[in-house]
VOMI-365671 format. One line per 4 residues: number of its first residue (from 1); for each residue x negated, z, y of C-alpha. Coordinates in nm, 3 decimals, always signed. Example, Ala and Ser with C-alpha at 12.3 -4.5 7.8 and 13.67 -1.06 7.14 Angstrom:
1	-1.230:+0.780:-0.450 | -1.367:+0.714:-0.106;
This chain:
1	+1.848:+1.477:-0.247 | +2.094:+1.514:+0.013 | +1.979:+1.648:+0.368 | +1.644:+1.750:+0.266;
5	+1.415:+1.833:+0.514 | +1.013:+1.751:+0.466 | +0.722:+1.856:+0.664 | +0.562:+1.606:+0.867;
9	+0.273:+1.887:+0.988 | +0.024:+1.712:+0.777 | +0.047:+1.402:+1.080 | -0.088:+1.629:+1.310;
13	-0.452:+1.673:+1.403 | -0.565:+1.346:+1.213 | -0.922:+1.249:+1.154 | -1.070:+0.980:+1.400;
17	-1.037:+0.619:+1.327 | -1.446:+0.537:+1.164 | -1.622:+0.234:+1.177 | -1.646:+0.108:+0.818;
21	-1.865:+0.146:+0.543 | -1.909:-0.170:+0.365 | -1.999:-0.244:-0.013 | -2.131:-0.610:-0.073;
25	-1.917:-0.770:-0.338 | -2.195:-1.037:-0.338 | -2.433:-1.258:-0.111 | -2.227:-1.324:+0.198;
29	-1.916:-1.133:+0.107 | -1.837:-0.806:+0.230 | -1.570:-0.496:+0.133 | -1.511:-0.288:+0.445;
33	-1.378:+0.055:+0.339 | -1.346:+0.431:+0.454 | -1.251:+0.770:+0.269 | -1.035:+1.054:+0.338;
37	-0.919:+1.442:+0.237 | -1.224:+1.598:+0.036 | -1.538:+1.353:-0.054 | -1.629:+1.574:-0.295;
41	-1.283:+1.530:-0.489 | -1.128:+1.346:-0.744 | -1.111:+1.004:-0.668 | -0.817:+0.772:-0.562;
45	-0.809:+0.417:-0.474 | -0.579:+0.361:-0.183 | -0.425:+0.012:-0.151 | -0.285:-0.040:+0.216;
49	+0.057:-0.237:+0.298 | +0.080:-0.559:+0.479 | -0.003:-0.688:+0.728 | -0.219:-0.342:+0.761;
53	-0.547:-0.222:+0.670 | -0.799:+0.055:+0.562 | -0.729:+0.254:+0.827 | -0.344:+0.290:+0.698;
57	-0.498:+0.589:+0.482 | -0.587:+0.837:+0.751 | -0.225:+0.989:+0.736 | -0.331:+1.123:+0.412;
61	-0.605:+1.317:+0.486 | -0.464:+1.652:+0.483 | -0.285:+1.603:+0.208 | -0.557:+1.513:+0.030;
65	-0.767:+1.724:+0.157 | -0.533:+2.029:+0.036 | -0.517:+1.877:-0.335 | -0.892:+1.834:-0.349;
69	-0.843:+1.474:-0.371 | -1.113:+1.175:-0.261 | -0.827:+0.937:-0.087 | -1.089:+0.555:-0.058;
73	-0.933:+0.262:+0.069 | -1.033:-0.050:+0.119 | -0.932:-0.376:+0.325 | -0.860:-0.657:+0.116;
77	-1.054:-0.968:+0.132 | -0.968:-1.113:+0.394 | -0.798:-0.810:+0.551 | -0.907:-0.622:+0.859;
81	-1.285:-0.622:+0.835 | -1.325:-0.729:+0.478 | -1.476:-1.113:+0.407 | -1.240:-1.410:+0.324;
85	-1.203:-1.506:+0.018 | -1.015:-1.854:-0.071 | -0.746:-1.930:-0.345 | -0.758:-1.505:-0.429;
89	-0.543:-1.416:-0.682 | -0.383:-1.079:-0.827 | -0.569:-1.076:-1.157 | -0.873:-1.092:-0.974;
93	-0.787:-0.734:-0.847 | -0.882:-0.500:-1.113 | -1.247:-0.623:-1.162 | -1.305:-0.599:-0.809;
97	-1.173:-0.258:-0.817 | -1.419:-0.143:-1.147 | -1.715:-0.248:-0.953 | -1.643:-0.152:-0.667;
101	-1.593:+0.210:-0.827 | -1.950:+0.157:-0.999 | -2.114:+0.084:-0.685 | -1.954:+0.442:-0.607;
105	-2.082:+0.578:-0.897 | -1.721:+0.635:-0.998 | -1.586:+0.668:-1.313 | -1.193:+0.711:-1.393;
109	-0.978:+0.756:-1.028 | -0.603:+0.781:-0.963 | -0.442:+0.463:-0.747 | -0.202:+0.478:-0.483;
113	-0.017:+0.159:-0.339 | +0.200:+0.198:-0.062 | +0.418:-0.087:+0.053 | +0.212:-0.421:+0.057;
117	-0.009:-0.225:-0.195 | +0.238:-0.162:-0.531 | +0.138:-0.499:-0.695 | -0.217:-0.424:-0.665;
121	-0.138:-0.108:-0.893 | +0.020:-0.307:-1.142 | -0.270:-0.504:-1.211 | -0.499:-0.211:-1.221;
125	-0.218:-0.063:-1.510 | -0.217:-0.362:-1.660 | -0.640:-0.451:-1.744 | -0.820:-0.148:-1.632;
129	-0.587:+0.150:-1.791 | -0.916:+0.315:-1.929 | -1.025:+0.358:-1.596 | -0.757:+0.495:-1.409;
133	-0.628:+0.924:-1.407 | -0.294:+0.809:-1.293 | -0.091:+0.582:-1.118 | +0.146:+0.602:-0.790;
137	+0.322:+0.354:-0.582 | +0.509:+0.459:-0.250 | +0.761:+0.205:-0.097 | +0.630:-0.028:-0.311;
141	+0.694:-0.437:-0.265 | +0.765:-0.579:-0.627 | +0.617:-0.942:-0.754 | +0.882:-1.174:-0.589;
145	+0.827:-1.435:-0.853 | +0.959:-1.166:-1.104 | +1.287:-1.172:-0.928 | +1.606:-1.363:-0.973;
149	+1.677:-1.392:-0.639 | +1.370:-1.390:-0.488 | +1.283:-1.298:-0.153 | +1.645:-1.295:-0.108;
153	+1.731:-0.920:+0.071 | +1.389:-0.841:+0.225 | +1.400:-0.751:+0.597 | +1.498:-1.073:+0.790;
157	+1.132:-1.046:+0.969 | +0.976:-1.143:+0.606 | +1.215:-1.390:+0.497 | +1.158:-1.603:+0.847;
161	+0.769:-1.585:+0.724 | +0.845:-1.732:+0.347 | +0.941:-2.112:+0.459 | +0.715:-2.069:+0.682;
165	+0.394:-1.945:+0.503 | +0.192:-2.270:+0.446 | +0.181:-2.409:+0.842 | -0.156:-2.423:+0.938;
169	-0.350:-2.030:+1.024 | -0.384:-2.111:+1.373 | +0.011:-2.060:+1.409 | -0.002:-1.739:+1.222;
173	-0.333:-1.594:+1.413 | -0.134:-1.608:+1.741 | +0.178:-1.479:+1.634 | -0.024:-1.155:+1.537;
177	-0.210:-1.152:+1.793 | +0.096:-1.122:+2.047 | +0.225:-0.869:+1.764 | -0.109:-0.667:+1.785;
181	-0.014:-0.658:+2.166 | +0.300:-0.576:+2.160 | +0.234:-0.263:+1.911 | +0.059:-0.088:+2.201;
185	+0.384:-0.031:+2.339 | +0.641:+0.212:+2.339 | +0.841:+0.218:+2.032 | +1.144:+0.319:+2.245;
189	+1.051:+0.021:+2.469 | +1.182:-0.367:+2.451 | +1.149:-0.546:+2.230 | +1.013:-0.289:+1.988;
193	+1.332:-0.098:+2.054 | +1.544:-0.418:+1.924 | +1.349:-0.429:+1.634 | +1.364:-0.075:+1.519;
197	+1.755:-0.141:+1.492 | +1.698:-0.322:+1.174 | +1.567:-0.014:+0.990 | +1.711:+0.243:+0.844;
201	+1.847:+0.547:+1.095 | +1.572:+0.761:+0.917 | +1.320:+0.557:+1.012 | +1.365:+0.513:+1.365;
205	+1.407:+0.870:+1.426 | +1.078:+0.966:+1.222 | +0.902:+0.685:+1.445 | +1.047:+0.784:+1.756;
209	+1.027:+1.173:+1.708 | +0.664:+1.153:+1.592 | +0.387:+0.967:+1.820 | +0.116:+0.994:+1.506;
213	+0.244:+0.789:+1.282 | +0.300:+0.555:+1.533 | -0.032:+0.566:+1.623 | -0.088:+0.538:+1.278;
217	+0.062:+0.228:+1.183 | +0.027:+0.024:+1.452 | -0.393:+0.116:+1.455 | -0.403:+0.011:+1.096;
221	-0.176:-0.339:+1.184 | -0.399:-0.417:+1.480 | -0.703:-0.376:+1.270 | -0.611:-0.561:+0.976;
225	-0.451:-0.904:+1.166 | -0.701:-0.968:+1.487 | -1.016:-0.998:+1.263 | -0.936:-1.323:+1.129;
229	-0.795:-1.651:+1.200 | -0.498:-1.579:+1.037 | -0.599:-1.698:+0.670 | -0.675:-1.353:+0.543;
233	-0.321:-1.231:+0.635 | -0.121:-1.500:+0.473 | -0.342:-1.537:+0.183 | -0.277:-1.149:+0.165;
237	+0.125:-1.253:+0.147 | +0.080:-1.550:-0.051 | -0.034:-1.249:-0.346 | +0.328:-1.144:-0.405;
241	+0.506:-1.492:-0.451 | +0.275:-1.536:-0.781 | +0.348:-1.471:-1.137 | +0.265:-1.236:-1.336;
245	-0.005:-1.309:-1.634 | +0.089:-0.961:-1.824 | +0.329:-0.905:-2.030 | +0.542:-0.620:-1.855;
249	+0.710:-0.511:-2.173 | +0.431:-0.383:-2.308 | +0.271:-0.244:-2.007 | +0.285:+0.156:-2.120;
253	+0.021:+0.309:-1.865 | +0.210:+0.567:-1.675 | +0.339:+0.434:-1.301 | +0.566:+0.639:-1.111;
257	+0.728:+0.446:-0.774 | +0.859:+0.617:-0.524 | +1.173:+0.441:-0.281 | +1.427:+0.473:-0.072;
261	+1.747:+0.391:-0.125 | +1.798:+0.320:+0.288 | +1.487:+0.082:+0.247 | +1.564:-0.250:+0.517;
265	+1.174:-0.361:+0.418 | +1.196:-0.354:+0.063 | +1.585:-0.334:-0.075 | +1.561:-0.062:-0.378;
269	+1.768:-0.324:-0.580 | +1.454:-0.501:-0.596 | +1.306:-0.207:-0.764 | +1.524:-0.086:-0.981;
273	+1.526:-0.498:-1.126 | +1.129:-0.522:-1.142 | +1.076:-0.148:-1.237 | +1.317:-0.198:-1.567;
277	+1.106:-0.448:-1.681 | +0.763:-0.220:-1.727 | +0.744:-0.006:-2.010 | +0.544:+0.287:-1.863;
281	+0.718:+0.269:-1.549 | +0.965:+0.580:-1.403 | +1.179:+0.516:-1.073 | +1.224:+0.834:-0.844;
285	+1.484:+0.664:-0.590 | +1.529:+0.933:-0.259 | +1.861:+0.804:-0.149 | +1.881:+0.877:+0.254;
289	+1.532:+0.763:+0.269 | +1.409:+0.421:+0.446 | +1.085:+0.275:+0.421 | +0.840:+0.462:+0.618;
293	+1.068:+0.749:+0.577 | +1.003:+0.762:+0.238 | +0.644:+0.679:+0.230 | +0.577:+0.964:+0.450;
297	+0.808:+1.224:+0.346 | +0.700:+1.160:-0.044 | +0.352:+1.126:+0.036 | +0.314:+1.540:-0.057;
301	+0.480:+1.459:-0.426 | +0.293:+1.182:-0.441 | -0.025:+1.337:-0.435 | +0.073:+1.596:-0.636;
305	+0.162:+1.399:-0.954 | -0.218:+1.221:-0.920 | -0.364:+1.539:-0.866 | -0.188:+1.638:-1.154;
309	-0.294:+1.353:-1.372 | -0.623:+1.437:-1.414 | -0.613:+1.759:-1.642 | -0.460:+1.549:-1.951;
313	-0.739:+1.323:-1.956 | -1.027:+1.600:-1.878 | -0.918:+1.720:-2.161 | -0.976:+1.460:-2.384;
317	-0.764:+1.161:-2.315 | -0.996:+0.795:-2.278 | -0.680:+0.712:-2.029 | -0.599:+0.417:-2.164;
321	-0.211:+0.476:-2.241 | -0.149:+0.119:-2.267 | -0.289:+0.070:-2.611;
């Protein structure tokens, strides 16, 4: 896909950041969420990266809006505005999700994890295929446990955090918090200008070129790591060191990922290992691309292949493909 050029006009012109809606998930427990593009469209379950939250989804509002898509996404327990939730765990994902979509009065609806947010499709494939139109993942992290090497290759900023990841919340709550401050900066400006040198060249040009998704990103960060005490967060990361409980083989609902072969965050050789393992999966690899890079300038084919989803089962599919 050499020297391909995207449009990035959908960035411009975004919808304001919202207050929340929230859904109780029961008596003291809260699920803060918001929705984008058409509210009137076909529905699509947006799962945000991390550290980030709900508000991660407002770059796809036009595109959604163009597809006639219904783009909701949701903090995670323990996420942004979303109640805590001790000893969470993957599997617990899917249900969450189904009721949540009844308390919408939603039936079947498309998923889209970007980043932080790919395992959280997987799960959905793997218990709740009957429910879901189709299935996208952009920039996708993988199951580290699934790995032979590990967390060996991701960007050094998330391999500092693995020894470190069970030191008391406190430590964690101020490091984002001076994080959170530092994001309001400049990203041409130390020391946010040292750390854009480990990304890929694509990257830094897309996030020094254009101030929205900036804005963007660092909005949805700040929100979803200075509501808590820094449990939520690392609970959050402690999600992709488990194992899996499904049998990946056998896994046949459709999932198409989406990386880049420049990715610093999220090395595609980490993909292509994971993404051989699932039956239904299919691997579109955009070679110059980095991490936000890709996410952004694959968002538009993205979209398309949910929106495109839904005919096959309208038309008589029950959408589960994994039987």
């Amino acid at each position: 896909m050499s020297n391909t050029v995207y449009s990035l006009e959908f960035l411009r012109n975004l919808p304001p950041e919202e207050e929340p809606r929230f859904w109780e998930i029961s008596p003291g427990r809260r699920l803060a969420w918001n929705e984008y593009g058409d509210p009137n469209g076909l529905p699509v379950m947006y799962y945000h990266g991390w550290p980030s939250s709900r508000l991660q989804a407002r770059w796809a509002h036009h595109l959604a809006l163009e597809r006639g898509l219904r783009i909701v996404a949701m903090d995670r327990p323990g996420m942004g505005r979303s109640t805590f939730e001790a000893g969470r765990k993957l599997d617990s994902w899917p249900e969450l999700m189904e009721r949540f979509a009844d308390s919408l009065q939603i039936g079947k609806f498309g998923q889209l994890g970007v980043s932080g947010g790919g395992p959280y499709v997987l799960a959905c494939a793997a218990r709740i295929p009957a429910r879901l139109t189709g299935s996208a993942v952009l920039g996708g992290a993988v199951p580290l446990a699934e790995l032979r090497h590990g967390p060996h290759g991701l960007h050094p900023l998330y391999q500092m955090l693995v020894p470190c990841r069970k030191l008391p919340p406190w430590v964690f709550s101020a490091l984002f918090r001076i994080a959170s401050i530092a994001s309001r900066w400049q990203p041409g400006w130390p020391p946010l200008s040292w750390l854009l040198r480990s990304v890929a060249a694509e990257d830094r040009r897309l996030l020094l070129d254009f101030p929205e998704v900036w804005k963007v990103i660092t909005k949805s960060f700040q929100e979803g790591v200075c509501e808590d005490d820094g449990r939520g967060v690392m609970a959050d990361a402690e999600i992709y060191f488990q194992r899996l409980t499904v049998d990946l083989a056998n896994l046949r609902h459709p999932i198409r990922y989406w990386h880049g072969g420049e990715d610093r965050n999220i090395p595609v050789e980490m993909v292509r290992e994971f993404t051989g393992k699932i039956a239904g999966a299919e691997l579109v690899v955009d070679e110059e691309r980095g991490h936000f890079s890709l996410i952004l300038q694959r968002a538009s084919a993205a979209l398309d292949y949910l929106a495109d989803c839904v005919p096959s089962v309208s038309a008589g599919s029950d959408g589960n493909e994994s039987a």
